[in-house]
C-alpha positions as CSV (number, residue, x, y, z in Angstrom):
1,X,38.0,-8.1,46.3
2,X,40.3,-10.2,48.3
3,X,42.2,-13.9,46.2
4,X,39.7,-16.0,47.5
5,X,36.9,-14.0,46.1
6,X,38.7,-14.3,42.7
7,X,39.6,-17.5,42.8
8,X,35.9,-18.2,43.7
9,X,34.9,-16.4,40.6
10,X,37.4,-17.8,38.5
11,X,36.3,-21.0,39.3
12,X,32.5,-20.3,38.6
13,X,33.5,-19.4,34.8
14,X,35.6,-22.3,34.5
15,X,32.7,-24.7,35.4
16,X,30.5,-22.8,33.2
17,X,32.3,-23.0,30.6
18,X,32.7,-26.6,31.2
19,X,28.9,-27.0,31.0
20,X,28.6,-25.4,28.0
21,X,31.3,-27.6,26.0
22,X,29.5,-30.3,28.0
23,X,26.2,-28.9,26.3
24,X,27.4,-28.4,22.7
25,X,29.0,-31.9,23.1
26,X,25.5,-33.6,23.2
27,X,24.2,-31.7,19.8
28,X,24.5,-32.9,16.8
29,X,26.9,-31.4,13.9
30,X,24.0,-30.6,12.0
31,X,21.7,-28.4,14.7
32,X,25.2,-26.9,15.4
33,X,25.3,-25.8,11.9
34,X,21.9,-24.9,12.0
35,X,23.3,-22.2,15.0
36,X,26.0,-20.8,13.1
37,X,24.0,-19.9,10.2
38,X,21.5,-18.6,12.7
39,X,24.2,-16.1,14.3
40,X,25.7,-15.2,10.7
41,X,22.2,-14.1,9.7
42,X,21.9,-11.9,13.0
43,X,25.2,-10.2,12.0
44,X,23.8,-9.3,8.6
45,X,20.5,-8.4,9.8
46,X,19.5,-4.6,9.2
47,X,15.9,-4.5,9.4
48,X,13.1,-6.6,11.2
49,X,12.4,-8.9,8.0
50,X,16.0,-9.9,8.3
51,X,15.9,-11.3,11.4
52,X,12.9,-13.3,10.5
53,X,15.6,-15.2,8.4
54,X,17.5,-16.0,11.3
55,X,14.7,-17.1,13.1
56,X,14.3,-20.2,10.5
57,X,17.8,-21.1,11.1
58,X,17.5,-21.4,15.3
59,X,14.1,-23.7,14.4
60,X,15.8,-26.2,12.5
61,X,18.3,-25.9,15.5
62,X,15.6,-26.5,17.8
63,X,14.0,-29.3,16.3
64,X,17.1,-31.0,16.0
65,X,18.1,-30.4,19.6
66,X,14.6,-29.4,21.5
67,X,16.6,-29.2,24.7
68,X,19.3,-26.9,24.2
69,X,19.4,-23.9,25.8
70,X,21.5,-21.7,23.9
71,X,18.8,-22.3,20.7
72,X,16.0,-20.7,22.5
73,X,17.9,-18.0,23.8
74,X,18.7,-17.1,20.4
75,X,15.3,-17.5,19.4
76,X,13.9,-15.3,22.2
77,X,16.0,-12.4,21.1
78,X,16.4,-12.7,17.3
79,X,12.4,-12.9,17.9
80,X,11.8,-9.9,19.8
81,X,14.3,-7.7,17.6
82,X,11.8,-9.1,14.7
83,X,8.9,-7.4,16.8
84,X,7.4,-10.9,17.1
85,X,7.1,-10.4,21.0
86,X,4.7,-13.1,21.6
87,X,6.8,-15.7,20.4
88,X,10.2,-13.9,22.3
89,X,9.0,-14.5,25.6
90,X,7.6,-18.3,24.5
91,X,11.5,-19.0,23.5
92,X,12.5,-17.4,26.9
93,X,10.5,-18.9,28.9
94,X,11.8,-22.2,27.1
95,X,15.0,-21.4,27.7
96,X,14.1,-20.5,31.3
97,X,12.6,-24.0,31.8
98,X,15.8,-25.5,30.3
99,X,18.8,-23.6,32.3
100,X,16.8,-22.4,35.3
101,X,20.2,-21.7,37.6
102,X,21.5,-19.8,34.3
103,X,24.0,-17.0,35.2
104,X,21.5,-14.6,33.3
105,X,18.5,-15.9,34.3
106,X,17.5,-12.9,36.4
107,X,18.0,-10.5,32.9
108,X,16.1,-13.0,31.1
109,X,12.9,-12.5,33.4
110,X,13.6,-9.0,33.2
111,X,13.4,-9.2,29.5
112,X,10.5,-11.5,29.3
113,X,8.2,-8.5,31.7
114,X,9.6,-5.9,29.0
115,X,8.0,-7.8,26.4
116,X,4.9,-8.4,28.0
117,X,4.7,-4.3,27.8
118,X,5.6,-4.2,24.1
119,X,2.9,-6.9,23.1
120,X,0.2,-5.4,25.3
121,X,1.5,-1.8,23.0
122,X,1.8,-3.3,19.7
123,X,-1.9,-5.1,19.8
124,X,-3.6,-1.9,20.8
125,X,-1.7,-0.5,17.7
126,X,-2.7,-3.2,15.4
127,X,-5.8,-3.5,16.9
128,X,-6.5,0.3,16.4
129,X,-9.3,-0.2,13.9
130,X,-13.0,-2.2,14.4
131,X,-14.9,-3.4,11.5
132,X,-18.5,-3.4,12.0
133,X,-21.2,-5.9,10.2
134,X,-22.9,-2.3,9.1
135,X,-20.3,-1.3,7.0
136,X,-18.9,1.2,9.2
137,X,-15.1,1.1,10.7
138,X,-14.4,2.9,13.8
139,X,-10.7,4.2,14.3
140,X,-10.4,3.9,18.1
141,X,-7.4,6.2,18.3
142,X,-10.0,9.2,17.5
143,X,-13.3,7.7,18.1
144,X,-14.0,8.9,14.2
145,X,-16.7,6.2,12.4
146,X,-15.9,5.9,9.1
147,X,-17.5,4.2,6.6
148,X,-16.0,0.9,5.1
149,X,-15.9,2.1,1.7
150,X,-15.9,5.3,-0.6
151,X,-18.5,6.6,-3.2
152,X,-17.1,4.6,-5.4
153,X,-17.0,6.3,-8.7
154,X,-15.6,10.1,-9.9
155,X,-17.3,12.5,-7.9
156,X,-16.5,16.7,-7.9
157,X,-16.5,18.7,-4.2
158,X,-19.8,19.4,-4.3
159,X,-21.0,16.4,-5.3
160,X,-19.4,14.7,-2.8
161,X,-20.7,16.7,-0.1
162,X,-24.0,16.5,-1.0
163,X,-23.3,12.2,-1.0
164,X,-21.8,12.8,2.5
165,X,-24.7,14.7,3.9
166,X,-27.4,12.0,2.8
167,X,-25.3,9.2,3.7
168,X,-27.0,7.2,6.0
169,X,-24.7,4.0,6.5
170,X,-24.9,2.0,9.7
171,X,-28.7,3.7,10.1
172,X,-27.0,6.9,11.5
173,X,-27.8,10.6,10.2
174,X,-25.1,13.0,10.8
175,X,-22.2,12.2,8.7
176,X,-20.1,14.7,6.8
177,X,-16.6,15.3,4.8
178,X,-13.8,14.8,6.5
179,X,-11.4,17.5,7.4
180,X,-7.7,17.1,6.3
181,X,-6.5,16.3,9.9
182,X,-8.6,13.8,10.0
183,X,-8.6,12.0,6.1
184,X,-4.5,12.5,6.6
185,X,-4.6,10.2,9.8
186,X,-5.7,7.3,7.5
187,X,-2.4,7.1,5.9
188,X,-0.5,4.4,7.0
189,X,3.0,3.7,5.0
190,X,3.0,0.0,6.8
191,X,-0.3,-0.8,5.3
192,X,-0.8,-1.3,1.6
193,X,-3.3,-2.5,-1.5
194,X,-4.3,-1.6,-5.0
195,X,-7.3,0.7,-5.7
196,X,-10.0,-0.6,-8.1
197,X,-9.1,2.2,-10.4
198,X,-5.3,1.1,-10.6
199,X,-6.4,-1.5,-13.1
200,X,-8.7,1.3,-14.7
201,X,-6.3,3.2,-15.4
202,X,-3.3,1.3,-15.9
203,X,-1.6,2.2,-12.9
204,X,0.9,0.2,-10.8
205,X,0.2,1.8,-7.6
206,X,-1.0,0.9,-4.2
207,X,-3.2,3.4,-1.5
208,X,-1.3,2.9,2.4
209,X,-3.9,2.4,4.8
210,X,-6.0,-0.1,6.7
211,X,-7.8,-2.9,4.7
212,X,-10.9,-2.1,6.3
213,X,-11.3,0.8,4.7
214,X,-11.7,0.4,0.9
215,X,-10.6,2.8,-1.7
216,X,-11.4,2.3,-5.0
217,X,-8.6,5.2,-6.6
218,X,-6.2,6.9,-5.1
219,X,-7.2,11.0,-4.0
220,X,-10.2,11.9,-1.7
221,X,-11.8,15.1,-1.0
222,X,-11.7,17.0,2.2
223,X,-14.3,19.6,3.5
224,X,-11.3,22.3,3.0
225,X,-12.0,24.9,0.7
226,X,-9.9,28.1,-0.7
227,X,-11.8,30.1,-3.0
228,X,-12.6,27.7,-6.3
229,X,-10.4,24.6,-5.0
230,X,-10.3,22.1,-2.4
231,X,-7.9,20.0,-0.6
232,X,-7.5,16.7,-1.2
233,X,-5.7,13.9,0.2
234,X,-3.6,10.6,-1.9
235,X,-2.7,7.7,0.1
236,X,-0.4,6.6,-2.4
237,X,2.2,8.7,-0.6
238,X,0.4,10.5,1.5
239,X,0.6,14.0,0.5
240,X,-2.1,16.8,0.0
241,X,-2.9,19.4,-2.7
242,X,-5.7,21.6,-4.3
243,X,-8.0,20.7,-6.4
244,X,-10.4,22.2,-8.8
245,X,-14.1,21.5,-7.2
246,X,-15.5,21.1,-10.4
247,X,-12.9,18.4,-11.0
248,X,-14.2,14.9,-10.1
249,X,-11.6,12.8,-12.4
250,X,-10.3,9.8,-10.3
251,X,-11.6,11.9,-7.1
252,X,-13.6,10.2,-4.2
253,X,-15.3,11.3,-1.2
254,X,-15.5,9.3,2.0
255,X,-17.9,10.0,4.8
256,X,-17.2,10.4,8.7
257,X,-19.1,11.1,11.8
258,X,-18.1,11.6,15.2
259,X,-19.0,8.6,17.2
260,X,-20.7,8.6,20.1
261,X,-20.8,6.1,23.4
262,X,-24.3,5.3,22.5
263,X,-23.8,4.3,19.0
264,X,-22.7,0.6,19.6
265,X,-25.6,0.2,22.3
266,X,-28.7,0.9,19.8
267,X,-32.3,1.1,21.3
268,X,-34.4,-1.9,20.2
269,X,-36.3,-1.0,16.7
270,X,-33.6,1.8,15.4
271,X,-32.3,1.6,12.0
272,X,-29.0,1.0,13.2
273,X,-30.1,-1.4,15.7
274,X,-31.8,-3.6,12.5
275,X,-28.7,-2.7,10.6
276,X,-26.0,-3.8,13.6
277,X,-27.6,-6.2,15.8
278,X,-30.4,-9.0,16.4
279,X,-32.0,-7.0,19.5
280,X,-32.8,-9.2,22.2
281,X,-36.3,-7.7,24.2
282,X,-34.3,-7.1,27.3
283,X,-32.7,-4.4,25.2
284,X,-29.7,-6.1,25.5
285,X,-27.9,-7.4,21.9
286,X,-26.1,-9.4,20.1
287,X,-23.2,-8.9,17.6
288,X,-20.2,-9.6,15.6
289,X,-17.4,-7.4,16.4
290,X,-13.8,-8.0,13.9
291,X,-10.5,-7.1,15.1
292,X,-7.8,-5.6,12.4
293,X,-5.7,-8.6,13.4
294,X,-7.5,-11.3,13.0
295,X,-9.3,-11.7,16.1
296,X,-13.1,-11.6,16.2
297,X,-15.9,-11.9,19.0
298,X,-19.6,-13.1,18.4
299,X,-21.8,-12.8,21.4
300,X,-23.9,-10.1,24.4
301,X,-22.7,-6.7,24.4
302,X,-23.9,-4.1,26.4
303,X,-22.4,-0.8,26.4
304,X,-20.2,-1.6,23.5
305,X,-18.7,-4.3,25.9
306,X,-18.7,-7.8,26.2
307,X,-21.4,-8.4,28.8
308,X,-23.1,-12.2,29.1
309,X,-22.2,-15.1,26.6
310,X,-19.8,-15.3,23.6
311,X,-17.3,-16.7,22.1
312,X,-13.7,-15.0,21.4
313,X,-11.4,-16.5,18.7
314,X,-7.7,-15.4,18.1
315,X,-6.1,-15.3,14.8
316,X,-4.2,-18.7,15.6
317,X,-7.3,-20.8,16.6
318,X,-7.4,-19.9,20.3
319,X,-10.4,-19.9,21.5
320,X,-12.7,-19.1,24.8
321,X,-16.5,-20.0,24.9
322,X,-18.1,-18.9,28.4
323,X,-19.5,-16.2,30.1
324,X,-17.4,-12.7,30.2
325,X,-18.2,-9.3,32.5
326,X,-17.2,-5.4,31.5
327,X,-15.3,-7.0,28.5
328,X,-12.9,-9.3,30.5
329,X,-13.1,-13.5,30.7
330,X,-14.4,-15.2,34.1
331,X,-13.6,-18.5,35.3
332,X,-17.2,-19.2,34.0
333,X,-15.4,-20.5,30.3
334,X,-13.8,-23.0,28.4
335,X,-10.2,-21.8,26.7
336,X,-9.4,-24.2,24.1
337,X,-5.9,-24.1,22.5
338,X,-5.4,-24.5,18.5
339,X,-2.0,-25.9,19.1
340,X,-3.4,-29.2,21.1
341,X,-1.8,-28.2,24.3
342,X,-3.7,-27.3,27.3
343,X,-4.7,-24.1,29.0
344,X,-3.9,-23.5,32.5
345,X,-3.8,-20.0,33.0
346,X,-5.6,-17.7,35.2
347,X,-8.6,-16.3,32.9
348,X,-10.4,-13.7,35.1
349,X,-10.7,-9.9,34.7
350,X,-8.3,-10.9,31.4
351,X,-9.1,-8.3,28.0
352,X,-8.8,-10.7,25.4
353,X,-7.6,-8.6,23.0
354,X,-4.3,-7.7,25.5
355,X,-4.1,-11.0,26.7
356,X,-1.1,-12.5,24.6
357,X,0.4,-15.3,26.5
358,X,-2.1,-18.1,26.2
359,X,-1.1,-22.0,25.2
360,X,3.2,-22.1,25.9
């Protein structure tokens, strides 16, 4: 690099740091403040609910000085290192909008298409479980239907798998116990609530796993069987151990089935088509289906896919009324945004439930 490439560079940093005196200049005292204790709380931040804390400091920045730069960079990261991805690439782009010509505007986009990956990840993740109107919840990691709620009541091994054989939730035939492979990958430490029975028996403890799925105590039976005993698993902490078959004392049983493509797309007249859907008599129907997150679509389905006219709703108000096609939005809809602001986004061949970027 020859002097008059240094001097060159020299002179870039001095007038950037000229502009960013310049910037800091125009902000108040008190959003300036706001930014310190934004960046002390980063420092201090160990885990994902830390940051959150830091993320109320750069707001009060940011409404005190909407057009500064620097805030919603802050934001954007602090954001995404609190897993709140959707909101990180909001701040970024705001930041983007703000200091177009910035030096790192180039890693910013960069950032902003890594995050578009995680978001599109962590929604099928917390999207991994469907509630149905029938009582039954299917875990679309292993395409196991279970149903939304267990015997409710002590219950020994045998017992329990004669209630799982005549089960007949959600109008279908062929349930059964689960195995422990299959109970075990229930338990989910990020998930938590209190068992019926807690209050029963006096017991300050919570089962870990989706809320969809209600437990009312604490251990359920598997099909697993070693001479007089069988295995059972406790979603307290998620460990196994024998049990006595003839024991059924704060013991549950909770049924699964294998589903099948054809179970969402019921014949007209079945039990689980009366049970499910209103059948239309083109064979078509109509449902509700609920998303772990919040989310929820009410409309046509055919092949367990939105097929004709509904309406999809996100957690935050979002909404799109129209026509969809194999699951995705068409240009044939209205998207109307909670937040007042309007949509102007491309909308066909979009899966609504990956489609995170919406009303920025």
């Amino acid at each position: 690099m020859d002097r008059r490439q240094i001097r060159c560079l020299i002179g870039v940093a001095i007038l950037l740091a000229w502009v960013s005196v310049a910037l800091a200049g125009s902000v108040s005292e008190e959003a300036q403040r706001y930014m310190a204790r934004g960046m002390a709380a980063v420092e201090m931040a160990n885990t994902p609910k830390d940051y959150e804390r830091a993320v109320r400091e750069f707001e009060q920045a940011a409404k005190l000085a909407p057009n500064w730069p620097d805030v919603y960079f802050n934001l954007g990261s602090v954001q995404a290192k609190a897993g709140n991805y959707g909101e990180a690439m909001r701040h970024y782009k705001r930041y983007l909008e703000l200091a177009p010509k910035a030096p790192d505007a180039a890693k910013v986009r960069e950032e902003i298409y890594k995050l578009e990956y995680r978001a599109e990840e962590q929604m099928r993740v917390k999207n991994r479980f469907i509630a149905y109107i029938n009582d039954t919840v299917l875990d679309t990691r292993t395409n196991l239907m279970w149903a939304a709620k267990d015997n409710g009541a002590n219950i020994n091994w045998q017992s329990a798998r004669t209630y799982c054989d005549n089960y007949r939730g959600g109008g279908y035939t062929d349930w059964r116990m689960p195995t422990l492979d299959e109970l075990g990958g229930l338990y989910d430490a990020g998930k938590s609530y209190k068992p019926d029975c807690a209050h029963d028996l006096h017991l300050d403890v919570d089962v870990h796993l989706t809320e969809l799925i209600h437990l009312t105590c604490s251990w359920v039976w598997t099909s697993e069987t070693r001479g007089s005993d069988a295995e059972t698993v406790g979603f307290v902490y998620g460990r196994h151990k024998w049990n006595p078959q003839s024991n059924p004392y704060a013991l549950r049983v909770l049924p699964v089935r294998s589903s099948k493509p054809e179970d969402n797309n019921p014949l007209p007249g079945s039990a689980a088509a009366a049970s499910l859907f209103a059948v239309y008599k083109t064979g078509s129907y109509k449902g509700v289906r609920n998303y772990e997150n919040g989310d929820k679509y009410e409309g046509e389905f055919t092949n367990r896919k939105f097929n004709g006219k509904g309406t999809y709703t996100y957690a935050n108000g979002d909404k799109y009324i129209g026509e969809f096609v194999d699951g995705k939005f068409t240009s044939k809809g209205t998207f109307t945004c909670s937040n007042g602001k309007k949509f102007t986004g491309n909308l066909e061949n979009k899966v609504p439930i990956e489609f995170t970027i919406r009303c920025d």
